[in-house]
Structures are given as C-alpha cells and as structure tokens.
C-alpha positions, 0 to 999 in steps of 0.5 A, a space after each residue: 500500500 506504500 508505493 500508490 500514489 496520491 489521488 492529488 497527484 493524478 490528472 485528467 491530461 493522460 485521459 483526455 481526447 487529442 484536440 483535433 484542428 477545426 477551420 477558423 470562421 472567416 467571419 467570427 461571431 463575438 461572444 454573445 452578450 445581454 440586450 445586443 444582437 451582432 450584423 456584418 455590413 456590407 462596405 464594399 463591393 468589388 472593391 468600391 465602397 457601398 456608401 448607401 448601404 452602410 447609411 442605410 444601416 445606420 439609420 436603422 440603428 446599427 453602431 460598428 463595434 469597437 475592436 477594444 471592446 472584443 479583444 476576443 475576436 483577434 483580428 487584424 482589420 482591413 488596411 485601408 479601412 474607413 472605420 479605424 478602431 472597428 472590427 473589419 474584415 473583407 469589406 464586411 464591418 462587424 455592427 450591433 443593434 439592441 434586441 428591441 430595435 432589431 425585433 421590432 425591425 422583424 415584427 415590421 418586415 413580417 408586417 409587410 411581407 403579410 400585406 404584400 401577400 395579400 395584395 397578391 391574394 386580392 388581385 389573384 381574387 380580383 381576375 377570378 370568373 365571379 360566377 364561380 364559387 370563391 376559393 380561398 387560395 391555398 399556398 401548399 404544393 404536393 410532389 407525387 411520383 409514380 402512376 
C-alpha cells in the first residue's frame, strides 16, 4: 500500500481526447452578450465602397463595434479601412443593434411581407370568373411520383 500514489497527484491530461484542428470562421461571431444582437455590413463591393448601404444601416440603428471592446475576436482589420478602431474584415464591418430595435425591425418586415401577400391574394381574387364559387387560395404544393 506504500508505493500508490496520491489521488492529488493524478490528472485528467493522460485521459483526455487529442484536440483535433477545426477551420477558423472567416467571419467570427463575438461572444454573445445581454440586450445586443451582432450584423456584418456590407462596405464594399468589388472593391468600391457601398456608401448607401452602410447609411442605410445606420439609420436603422446599427453602431460598428469597437475592436477594444472584443479583444476576443483577434483580428487584424482591413488596411485601408474607413472605420479605424472597428472590427473589419473583407469589406464586411462587424455592427450591433439592441434586441428591441432589431425585433421590432422583424415584427415590421413580417408586417409587410403579410400585406404584400395579400395584395397578391386580392388581385389573384380580383381576375377570378365571379360566377364561380370563391376559393380561398391555398399556398401548399404536393410532389407525387409514380402512376
């Protein structure tokens, strides 16, 4: 019984799985955090710059994120960048926007493509024969094979 060795002493490292290699994301996600919801933005295209898209995203209430404030991320941004100080890769800058603001941009979006939907409800409606009976539109497609 002299010659065990202490529990103390033995470790999980000679039981532990080989760490296998995995391809780094060319766009990393930052680690989640309460209230914030992540976006990359499109600031170039082709290598001209996408002015309007980047105002249009800001408008909507999207801030670029600091590289400070996720020294996690581990990223060399671009070069010749516009937003010195952000986190910008490929022409892609990293943006947040709170969870209120971006879901309410959800709620709004499903509101138009629900109007937009029976627009085209009412105009499908509209050409039908008015001596035959009215038919709800029915938006399911069935796939059969075979006789």
């Amino acid at each position: 019984m002299a010659d065990r060795t202490p529990r103390t002493a033995e470790t999980r490292d000679a039981t532990s799985r080989k760490k296998t290699w995995t391809r780094p994301s060319a766009l990393p996600t930052p680690e989640a955090r309460e209230g914030v919801k992540f976006r990359w933005i499109r600031t170039a295209l082709l290598g001209a710059s996408d002015n309007p898209n980047v105002s249009t995203r800001f408008r909507e209430g999207y801030t670029p994120v600091k590289a400070s404030d996720y020294p996690e991320m581990q990223l060399v941004s671009d070069m010749d960048s516009r937003f010195k100080g952000n986190i910008e890769v490929g022409g892609l800058l990293l943006c947040a926007i709170s969870d209120d603001i971006a879901e309410s941009r959800i709620e709004a979006q499903l509101g138009d493509a629900s109007r937009a939907m029976d627009a085209v409800d009412n105009n499908y409606m509209r050409n039908s024969d008015p001596r035959m009976p009215v038919l709800k539109p029915e938006r399911s497609s069935r796939t059969s094979f075979g006789k």
